[in-house]
Backbone as a ProteinNet text record, in pm:
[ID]
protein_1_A
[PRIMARY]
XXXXXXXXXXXXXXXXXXXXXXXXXXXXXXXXXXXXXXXXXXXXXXXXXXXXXXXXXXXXXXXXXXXXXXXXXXXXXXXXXXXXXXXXXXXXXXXXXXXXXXXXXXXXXXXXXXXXXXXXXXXXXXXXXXXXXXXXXXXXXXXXXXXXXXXXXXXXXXXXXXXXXXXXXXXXXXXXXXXXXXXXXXXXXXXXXXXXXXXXXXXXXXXXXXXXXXXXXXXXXXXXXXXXXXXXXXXXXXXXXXX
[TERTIARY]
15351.6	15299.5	15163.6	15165.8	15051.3	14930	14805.3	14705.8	14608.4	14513.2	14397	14299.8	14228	14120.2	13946.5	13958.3	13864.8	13733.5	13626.7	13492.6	13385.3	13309.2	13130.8	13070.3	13138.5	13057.6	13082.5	13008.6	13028.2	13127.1	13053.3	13083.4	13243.7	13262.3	13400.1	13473.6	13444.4	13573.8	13606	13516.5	13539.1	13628.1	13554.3	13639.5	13802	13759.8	13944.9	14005	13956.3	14057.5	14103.2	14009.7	14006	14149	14145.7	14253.6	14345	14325.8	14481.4	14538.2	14435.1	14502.6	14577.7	14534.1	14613.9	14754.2	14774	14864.9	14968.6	15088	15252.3	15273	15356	15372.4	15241.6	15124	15004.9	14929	14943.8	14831.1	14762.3	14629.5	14473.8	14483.7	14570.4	14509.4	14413.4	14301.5	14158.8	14091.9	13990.8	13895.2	13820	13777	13705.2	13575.9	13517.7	13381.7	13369.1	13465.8	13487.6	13586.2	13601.4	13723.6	13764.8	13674.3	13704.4	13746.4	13647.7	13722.6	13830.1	13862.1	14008	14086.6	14095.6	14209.7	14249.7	14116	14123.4	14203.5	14169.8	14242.1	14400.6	14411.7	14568.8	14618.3	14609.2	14667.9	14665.6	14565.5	14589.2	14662.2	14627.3	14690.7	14807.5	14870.1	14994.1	14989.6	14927.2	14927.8	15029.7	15116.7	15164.7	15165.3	15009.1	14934	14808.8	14714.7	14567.2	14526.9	14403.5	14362.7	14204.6	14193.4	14066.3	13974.4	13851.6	13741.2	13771.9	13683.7	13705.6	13550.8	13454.6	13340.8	13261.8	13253.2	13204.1	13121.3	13037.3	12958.4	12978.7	12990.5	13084.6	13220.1	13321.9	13443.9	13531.8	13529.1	13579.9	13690.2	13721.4	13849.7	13985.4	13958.6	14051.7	14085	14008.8	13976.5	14080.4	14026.3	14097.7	14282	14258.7	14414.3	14523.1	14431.5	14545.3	14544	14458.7	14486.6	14607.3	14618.9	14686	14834.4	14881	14970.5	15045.7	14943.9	14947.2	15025.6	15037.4	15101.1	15271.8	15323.6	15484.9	15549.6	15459.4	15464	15386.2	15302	15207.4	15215.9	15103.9	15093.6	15071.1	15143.5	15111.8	14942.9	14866.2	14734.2	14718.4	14636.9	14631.3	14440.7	14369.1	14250.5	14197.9	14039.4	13992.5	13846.4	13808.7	13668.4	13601.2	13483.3	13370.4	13325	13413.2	13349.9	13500.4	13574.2	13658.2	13729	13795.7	13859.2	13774.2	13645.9	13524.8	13567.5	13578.5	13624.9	13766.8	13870.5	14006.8	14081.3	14009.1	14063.5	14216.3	14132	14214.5	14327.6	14348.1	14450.2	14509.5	14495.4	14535.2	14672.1	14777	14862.4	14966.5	14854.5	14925.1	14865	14813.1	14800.3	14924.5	14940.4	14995.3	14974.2	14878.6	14788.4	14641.8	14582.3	14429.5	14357.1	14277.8	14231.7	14095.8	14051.9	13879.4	13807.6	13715	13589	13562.8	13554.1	13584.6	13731.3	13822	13931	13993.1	14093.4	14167.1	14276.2	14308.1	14394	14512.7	14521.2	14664.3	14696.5	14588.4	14627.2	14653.1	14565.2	14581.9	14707.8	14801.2	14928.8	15023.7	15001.2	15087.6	15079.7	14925.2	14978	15037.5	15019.3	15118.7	15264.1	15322	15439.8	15490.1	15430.2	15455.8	15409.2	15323.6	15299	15475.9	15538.7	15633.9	15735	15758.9	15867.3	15873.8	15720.9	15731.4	15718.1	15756.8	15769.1	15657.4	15568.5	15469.1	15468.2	15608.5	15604.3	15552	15524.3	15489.7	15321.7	15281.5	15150.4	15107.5	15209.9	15180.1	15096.9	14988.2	14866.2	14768.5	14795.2	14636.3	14507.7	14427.1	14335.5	14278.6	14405.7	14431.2	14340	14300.1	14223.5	14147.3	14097	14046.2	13863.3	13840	13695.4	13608.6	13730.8	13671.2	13659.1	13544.5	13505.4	13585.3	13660.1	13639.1	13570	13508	13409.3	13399.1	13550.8	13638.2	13740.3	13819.1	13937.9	14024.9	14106.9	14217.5	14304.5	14326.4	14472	14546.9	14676.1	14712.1	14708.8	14697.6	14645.4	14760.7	14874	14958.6	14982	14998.5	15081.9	14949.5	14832.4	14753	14685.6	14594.9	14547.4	14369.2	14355.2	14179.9	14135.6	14011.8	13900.1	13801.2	13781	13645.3	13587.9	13435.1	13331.1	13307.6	13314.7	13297	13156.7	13040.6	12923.3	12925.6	13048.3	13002.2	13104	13180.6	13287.7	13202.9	13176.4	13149.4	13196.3	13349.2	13458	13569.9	13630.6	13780.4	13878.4	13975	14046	14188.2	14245.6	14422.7	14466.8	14562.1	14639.6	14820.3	14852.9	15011.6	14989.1	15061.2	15090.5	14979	14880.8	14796.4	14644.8	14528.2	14384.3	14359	14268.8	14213.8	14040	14028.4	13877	13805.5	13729.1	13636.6	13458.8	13440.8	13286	13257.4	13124.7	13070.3	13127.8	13212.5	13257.9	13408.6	13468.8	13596.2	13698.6	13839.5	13868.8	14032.5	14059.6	14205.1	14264.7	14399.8	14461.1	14502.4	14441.4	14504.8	14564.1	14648.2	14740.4	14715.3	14623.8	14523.6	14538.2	14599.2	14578.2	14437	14369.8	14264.8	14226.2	14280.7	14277.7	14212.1	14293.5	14243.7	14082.6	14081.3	13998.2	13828.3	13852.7	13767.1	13716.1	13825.1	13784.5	13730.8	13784	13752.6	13575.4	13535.6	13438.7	13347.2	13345.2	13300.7	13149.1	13062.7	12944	12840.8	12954.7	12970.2	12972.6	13067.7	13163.1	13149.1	13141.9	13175.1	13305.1	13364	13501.7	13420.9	13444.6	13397.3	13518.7	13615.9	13758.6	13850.2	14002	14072.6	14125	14104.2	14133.3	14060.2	13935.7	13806.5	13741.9	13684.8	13554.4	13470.6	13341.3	13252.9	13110.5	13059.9	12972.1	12816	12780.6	12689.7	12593.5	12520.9	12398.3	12390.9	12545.4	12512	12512.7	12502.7	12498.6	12354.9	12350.1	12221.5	12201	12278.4	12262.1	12408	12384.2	12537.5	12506	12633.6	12604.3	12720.7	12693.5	12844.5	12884.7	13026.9	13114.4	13135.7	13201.1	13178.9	13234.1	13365.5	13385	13353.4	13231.3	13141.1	13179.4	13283.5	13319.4	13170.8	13161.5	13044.4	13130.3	13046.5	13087.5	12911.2	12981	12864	12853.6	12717.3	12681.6	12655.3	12706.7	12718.2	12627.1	12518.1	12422.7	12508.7	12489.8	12561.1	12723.2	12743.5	12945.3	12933.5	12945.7	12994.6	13060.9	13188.4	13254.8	13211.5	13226.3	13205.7	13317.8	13279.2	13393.9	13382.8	13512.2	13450.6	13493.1	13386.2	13333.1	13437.3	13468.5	13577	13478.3	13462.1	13407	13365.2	13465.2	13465.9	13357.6	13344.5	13282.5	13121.7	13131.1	13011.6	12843.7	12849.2	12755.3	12704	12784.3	12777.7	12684	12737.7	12746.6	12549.9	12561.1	12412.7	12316.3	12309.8	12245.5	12212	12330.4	12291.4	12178.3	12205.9	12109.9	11968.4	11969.1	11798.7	11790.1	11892.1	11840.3	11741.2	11792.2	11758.3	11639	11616.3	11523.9	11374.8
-8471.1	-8367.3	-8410.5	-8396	-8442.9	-8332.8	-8353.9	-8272.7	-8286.1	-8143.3	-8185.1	-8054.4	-8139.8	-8054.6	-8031.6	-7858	-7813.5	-7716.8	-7763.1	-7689	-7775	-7687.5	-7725.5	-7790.3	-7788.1	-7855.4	-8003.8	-8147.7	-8236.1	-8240.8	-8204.6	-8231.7	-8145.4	-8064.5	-7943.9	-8069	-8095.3	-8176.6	-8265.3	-8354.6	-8475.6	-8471.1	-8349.6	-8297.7	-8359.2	-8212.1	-8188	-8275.7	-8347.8	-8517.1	-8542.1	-8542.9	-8629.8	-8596.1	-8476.9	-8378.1	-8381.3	-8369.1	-8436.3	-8552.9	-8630.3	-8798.9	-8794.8	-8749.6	-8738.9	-8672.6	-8545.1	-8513.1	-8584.4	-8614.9	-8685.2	-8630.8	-8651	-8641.2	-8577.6	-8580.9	-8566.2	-8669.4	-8662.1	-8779.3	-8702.7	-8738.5	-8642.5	-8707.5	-8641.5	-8754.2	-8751.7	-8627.3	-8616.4	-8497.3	-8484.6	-8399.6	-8320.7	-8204.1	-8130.2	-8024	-7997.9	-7902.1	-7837.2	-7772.1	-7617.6	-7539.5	-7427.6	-7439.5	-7483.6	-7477	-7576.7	-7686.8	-7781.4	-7899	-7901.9	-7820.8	-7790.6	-7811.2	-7715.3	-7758.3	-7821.8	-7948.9	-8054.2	-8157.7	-8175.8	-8258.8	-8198	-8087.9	-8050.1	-8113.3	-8079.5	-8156.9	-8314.3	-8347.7	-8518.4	-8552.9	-8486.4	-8527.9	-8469	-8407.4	-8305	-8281.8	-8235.9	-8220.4	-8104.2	-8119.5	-8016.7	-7877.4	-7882.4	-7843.5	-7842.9	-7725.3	-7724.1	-7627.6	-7705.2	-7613.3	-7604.7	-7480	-7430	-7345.8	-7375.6	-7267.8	-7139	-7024.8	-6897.5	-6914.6	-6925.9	-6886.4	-7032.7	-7059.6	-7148.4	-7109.8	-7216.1	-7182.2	-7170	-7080.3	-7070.2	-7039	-7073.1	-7035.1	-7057.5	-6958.1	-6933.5	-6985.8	-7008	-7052	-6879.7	-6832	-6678.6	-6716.8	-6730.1	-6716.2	-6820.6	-6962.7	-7086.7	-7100.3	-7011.3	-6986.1	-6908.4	-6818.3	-6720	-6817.9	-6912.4	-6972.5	-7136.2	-7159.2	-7244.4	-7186.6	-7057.6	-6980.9	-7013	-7072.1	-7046.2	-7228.5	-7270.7	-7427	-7382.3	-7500.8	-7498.2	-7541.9	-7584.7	-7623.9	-7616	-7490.5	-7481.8	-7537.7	-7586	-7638.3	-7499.7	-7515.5	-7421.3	-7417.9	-7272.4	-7244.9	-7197.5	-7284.8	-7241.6	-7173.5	-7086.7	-7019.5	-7088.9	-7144.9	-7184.1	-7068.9	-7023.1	-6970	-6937.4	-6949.8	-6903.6	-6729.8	-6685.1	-6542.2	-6445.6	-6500	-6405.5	-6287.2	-6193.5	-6077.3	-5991.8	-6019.1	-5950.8	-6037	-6133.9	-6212.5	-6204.3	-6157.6	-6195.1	-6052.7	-5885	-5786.7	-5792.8	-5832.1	-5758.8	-5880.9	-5980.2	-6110.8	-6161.2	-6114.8	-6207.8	-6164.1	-6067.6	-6048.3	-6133.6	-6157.1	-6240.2	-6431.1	-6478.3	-6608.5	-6641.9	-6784.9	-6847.3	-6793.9	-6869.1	-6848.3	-6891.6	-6901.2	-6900	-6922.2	-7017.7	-7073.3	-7038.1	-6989.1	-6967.3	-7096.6	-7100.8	-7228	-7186.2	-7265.9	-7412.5	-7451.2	-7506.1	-7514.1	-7592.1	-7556.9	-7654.3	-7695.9	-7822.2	-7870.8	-7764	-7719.8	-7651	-7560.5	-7469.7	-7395.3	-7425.1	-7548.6	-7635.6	-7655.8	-7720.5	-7763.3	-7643.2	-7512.1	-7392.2	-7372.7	-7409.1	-7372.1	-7442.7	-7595.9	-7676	-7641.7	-7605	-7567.3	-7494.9	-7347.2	-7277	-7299.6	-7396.3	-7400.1	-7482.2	-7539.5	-7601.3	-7519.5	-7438	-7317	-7241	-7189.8	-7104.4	-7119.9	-7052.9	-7102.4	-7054.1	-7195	-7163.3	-6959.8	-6935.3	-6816.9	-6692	-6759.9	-6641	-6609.2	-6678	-6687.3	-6575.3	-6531.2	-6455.1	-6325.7	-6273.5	-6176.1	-6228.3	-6356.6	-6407.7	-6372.1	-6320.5	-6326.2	-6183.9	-6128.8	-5973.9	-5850.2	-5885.8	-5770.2	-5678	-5551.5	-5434.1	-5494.2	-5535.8	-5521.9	-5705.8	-5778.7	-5953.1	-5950.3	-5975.1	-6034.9	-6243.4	-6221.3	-6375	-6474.9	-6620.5	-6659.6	-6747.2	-6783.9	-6856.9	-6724.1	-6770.2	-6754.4	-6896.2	-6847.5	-6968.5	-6967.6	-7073.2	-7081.1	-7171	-7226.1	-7347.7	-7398	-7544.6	-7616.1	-7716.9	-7739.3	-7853.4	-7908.3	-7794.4	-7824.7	-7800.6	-7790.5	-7842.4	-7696.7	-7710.6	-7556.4	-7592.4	-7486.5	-7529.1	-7412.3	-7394.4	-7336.5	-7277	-7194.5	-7151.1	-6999.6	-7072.5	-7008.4	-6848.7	-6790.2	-6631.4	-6614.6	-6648.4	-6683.1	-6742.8	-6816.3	-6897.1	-6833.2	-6705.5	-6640.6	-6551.5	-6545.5	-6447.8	-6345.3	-6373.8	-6237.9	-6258	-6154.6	-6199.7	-6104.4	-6121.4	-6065.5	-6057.1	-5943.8	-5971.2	-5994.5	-6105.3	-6159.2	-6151.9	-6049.6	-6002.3	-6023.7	-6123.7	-6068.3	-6143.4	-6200.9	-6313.1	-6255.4	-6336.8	-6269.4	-6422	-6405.2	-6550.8	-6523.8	-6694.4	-6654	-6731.2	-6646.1	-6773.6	-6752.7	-6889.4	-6939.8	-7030.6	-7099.9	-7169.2	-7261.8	-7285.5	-7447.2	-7473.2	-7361.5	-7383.2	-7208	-7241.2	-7108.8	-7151.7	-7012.1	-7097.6	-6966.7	-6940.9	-6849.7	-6803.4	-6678.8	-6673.5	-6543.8	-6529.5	-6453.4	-6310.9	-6276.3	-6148.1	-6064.5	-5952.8	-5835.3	-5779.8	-5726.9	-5737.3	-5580.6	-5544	-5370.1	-5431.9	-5524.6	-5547.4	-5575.8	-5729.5	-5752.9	-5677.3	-5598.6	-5465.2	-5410.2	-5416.7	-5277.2	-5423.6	-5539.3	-5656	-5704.1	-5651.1	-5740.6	-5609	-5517.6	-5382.5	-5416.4	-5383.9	-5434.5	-5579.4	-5657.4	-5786.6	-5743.4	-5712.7	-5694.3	-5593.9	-5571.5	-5421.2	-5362.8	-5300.2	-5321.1	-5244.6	-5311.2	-5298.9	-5243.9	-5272.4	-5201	-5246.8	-5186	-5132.8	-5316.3	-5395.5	-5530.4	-5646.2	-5617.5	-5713.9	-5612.8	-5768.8	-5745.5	-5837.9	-5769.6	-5911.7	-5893	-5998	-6005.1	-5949.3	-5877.3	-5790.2	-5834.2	-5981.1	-6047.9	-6089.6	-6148.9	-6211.4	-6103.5	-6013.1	-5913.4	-5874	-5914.9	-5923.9	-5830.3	-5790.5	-5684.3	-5669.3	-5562.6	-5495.3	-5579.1	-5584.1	-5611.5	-5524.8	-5531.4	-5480.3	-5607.5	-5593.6	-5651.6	-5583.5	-5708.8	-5621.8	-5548.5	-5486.7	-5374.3	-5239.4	-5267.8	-5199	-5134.1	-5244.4	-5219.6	-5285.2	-5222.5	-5277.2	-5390.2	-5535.3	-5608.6	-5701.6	-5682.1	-5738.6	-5906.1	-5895	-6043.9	-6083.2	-6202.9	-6254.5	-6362.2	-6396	-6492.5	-6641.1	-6731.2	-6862.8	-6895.3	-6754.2	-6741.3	-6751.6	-6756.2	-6789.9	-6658.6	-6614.3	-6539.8	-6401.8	-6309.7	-6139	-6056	-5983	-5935.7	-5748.3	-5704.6	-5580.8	-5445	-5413.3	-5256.5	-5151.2	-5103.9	-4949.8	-4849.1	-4720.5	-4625.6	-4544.2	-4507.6	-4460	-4513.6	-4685.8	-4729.7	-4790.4	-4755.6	-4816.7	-4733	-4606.7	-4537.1	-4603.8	-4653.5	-4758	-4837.2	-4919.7	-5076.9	-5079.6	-4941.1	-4907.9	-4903.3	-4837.3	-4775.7	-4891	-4964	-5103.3	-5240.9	-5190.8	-5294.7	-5236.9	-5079.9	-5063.3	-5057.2	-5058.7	-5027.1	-5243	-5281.3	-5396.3	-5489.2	-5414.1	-5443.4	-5406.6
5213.6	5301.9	5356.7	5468.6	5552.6	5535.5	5552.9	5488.3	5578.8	5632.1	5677.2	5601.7	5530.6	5487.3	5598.8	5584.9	5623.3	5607.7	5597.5	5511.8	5600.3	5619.8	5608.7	5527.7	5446.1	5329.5	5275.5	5341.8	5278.1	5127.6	5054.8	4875.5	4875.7	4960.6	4908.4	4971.5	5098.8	5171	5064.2	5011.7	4971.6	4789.9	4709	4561.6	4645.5	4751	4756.6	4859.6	4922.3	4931.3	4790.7	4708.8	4593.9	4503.7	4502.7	4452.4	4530.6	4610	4696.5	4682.4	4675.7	4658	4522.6	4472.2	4284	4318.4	4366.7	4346	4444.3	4372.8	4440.2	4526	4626.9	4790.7	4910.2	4891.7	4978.6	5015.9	5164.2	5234.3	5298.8	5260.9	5348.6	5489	5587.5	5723.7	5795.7	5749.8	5790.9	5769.6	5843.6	5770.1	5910.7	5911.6	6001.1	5954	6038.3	5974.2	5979.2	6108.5	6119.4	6196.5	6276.3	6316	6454.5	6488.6	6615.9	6606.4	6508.9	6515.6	6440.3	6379.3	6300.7	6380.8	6529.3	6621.5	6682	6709.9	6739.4	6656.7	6548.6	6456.1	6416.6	6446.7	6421.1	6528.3	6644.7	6735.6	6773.9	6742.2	6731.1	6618.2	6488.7	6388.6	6321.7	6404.8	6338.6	6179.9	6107.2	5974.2	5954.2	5815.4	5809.2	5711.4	5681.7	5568.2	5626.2	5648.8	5645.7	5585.1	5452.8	5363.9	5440.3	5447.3	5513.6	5491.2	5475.2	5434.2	5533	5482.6	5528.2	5613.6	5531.2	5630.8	5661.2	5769.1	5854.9	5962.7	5985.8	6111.6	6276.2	6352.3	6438.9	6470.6	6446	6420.3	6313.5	6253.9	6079.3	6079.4	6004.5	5891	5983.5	5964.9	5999	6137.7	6241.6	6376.4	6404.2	6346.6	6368.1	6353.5	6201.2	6192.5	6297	6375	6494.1	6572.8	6612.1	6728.5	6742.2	6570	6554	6564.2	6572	6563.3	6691.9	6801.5	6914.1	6903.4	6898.2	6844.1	6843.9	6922	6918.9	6766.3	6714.3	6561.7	6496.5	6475.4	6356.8	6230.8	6172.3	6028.7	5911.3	5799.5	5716.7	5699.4	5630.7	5622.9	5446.6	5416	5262.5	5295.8	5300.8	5282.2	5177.7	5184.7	5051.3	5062.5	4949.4	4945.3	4820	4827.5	4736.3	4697.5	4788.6	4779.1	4724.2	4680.4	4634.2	4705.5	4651.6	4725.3	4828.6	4800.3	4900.9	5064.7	5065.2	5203.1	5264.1	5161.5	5205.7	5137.5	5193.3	5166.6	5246.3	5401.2	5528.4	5528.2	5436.9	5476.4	5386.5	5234.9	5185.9	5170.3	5218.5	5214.6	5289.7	5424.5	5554.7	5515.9	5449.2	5418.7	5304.3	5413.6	5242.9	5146.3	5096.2	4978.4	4987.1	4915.9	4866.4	4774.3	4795.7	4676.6	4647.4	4505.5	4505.9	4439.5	4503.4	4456	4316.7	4244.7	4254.3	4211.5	4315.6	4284.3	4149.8	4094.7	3977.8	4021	3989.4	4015.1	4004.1	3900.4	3846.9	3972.6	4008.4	4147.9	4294.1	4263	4385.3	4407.4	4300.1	4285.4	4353.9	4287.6	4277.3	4434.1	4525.7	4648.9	4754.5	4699.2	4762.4	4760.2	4659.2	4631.5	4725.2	4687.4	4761.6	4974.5	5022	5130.2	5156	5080.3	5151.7	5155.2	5062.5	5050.4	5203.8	5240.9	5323	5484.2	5563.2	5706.9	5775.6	5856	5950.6	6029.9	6067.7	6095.8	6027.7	5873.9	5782	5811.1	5899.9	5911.7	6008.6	6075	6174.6	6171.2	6219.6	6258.1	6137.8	6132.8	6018.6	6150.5	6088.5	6165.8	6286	6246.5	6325.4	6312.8	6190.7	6106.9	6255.4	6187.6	6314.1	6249	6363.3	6326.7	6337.5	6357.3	6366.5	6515.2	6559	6679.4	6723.2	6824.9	6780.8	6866.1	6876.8	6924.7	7033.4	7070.5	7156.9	7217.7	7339.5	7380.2	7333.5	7366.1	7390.7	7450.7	7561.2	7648	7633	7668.8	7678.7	7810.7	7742.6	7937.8	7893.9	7978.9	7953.9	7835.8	7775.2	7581.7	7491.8	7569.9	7406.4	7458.4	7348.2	7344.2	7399.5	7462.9	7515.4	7456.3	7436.7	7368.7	7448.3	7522.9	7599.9	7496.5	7497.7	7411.4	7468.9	7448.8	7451.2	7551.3	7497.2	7568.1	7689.1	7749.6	7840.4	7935.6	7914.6	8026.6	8088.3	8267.3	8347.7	8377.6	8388.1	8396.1	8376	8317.3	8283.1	8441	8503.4	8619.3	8552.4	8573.7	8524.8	8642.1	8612	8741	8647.6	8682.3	8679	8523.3	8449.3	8304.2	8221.3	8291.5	8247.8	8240.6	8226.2	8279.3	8328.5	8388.7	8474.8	8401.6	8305.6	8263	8334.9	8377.5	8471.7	8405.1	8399.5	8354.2	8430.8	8468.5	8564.8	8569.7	8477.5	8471.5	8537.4	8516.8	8505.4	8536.3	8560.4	8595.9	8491	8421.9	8296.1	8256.8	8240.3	8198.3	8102.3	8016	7873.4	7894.4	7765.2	7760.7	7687.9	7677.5	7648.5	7736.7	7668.9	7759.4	7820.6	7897.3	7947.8	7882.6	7823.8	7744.5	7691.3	7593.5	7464.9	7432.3	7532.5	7542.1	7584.7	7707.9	7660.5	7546.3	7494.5	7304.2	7260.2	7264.4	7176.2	7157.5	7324.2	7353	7396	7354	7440.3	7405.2	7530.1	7527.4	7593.9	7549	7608.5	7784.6	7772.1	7892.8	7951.5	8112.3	8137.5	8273	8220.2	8325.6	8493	8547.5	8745.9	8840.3	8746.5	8833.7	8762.3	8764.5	8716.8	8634.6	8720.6	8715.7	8652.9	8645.9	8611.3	8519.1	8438.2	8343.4	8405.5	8374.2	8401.6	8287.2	8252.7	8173.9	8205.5	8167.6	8141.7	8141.4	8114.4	8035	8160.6	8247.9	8402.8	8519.4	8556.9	8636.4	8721.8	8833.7	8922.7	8986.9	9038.1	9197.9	9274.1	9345.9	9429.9	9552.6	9663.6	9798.9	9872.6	9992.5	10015	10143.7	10126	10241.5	10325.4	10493.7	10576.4	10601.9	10505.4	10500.6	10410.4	10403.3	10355.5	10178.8	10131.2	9974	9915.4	9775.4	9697.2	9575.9	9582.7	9501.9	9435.4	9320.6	9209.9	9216.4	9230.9	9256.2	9059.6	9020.8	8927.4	8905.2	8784.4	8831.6	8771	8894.1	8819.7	8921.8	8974.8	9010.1	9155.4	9239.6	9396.9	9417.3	9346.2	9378.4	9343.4	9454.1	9461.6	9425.3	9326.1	9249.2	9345	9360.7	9384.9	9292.2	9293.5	9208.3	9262.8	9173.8	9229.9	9223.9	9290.8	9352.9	9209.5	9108.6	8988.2	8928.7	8918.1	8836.8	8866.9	9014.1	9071.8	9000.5	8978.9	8932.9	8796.3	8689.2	8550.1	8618.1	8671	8737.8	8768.4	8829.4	8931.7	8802.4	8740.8	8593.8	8542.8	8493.7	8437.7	8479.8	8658	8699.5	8730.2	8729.1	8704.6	8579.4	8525	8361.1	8325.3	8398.1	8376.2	8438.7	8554.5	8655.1	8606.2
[MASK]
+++++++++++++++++++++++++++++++++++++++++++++++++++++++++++++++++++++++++++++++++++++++++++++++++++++++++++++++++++++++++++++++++++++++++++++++++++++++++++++++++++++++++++++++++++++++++++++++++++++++++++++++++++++++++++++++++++++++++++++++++++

């Protein structure tokens, strides 16, 4: 069984290579620091096993796991952590399994076992819990999965069953309902019409077109989004609230 171990922590990665190498049928085919680069290395390295810390810097161990879900062949997810049932109320029903620091071999073993018994599908709403913010989107771009940082989206637009995220860099389609995302990001974000969110931190000033609709100038975006009549009074508030 192919293996990629994942933690922040120098010394954890390296025990549990170590412990892997001992036990019969496991090859470590690499190592990551967090969950980002977790998804990176799943996909170059198809592992079919990733044992993964829960709390990491930037994108957790939890976060990383929904998005690997998103994989035409997900790798099983074994949870590793230091903090016990206090970290893994809302999941540990929906994980493989889980291991607490400092691992023993003997359990280590028990969740290999069981990671081969059970089907990648069992993994499904890891990461779902009511109340996790998460710190990325994710779409797929031509099979592989892309990553755009939460911080760096101007507005999200629903385009038919999709949302279109656009940030200065780039414009990409994920598959997020744009409801959701609202309740997800409330605050962040503020909805401008029935269709668009746009980010709150970037929000400059109104203009109108020449047909005299009002659309919000975005700092950083080219493009004029326009304000619905309902929502324009928010929109107004916000930018003296800011001025």
């Amino acid at each position: 069984m192919k293996c990629l171990v994942v933690d922040d922590e120098v010394l954890a990665r390296e025990r549990l290579t170590r412990m892997l190498d001992q036990l019969e049928g496991c090859q470590v085919c690499g190592e990551a620091a967090d969950g980002e680069q977790a998804l990176g290395q799943v996909q170059a390295l198809a592992p079919e096993l990733v044992l993964m810390d829960i709390r990491m810097p930037g994108m957790d161990g939890l976060e990383a796991a929904r998005y690997l879900l998103k994989l035409e062949n997900p790798p099983a997810v074994v949870f590793t952590t230091a903090y016990g049932d206090h970290a893994l109320e809302a999941f540990d029903t929906q994980a493989i399994d889980y291991l607490l620091k400092p691992i023993h071999p003997e359990r280590l073993q028990q969740a290999l076992d069981k990671a081969r018994r059970l089907s990648p599908a069992q993994l499904d709403g890891v990461g779902d819990s009511e109340g996790r913010v998460r710190t990325h989107l994710c779409a797929r771009n031509r099979g592989n999965l892309e990553l755009i940082p939460v911080d760096e989206i101007a507005y999200l637009q629903a385009d038919q069953k999709y949302v279109t995220v656009r940030s200065a860099t780039q414009k990409i389609l994920v598959e997020d309902a744009l409801k959701t995302l609202e309740q997800e990001f409330a605050g962040r974000f503020m909805r401008i019409h029935r269709n668009a969110l746009v980010a709150t931190r970037l929000i400059r000033a109104l203009e109108k077109d020449s047909q005299g609709r009002c659309r919000v100038v975005l700092e950083g975006i080219e493009e004029r989004l326009e304000v619905s009549r309902r929502l324009l009074p928010e929109v107004r508030r916000l930018i003296r609230k800011g001025s």
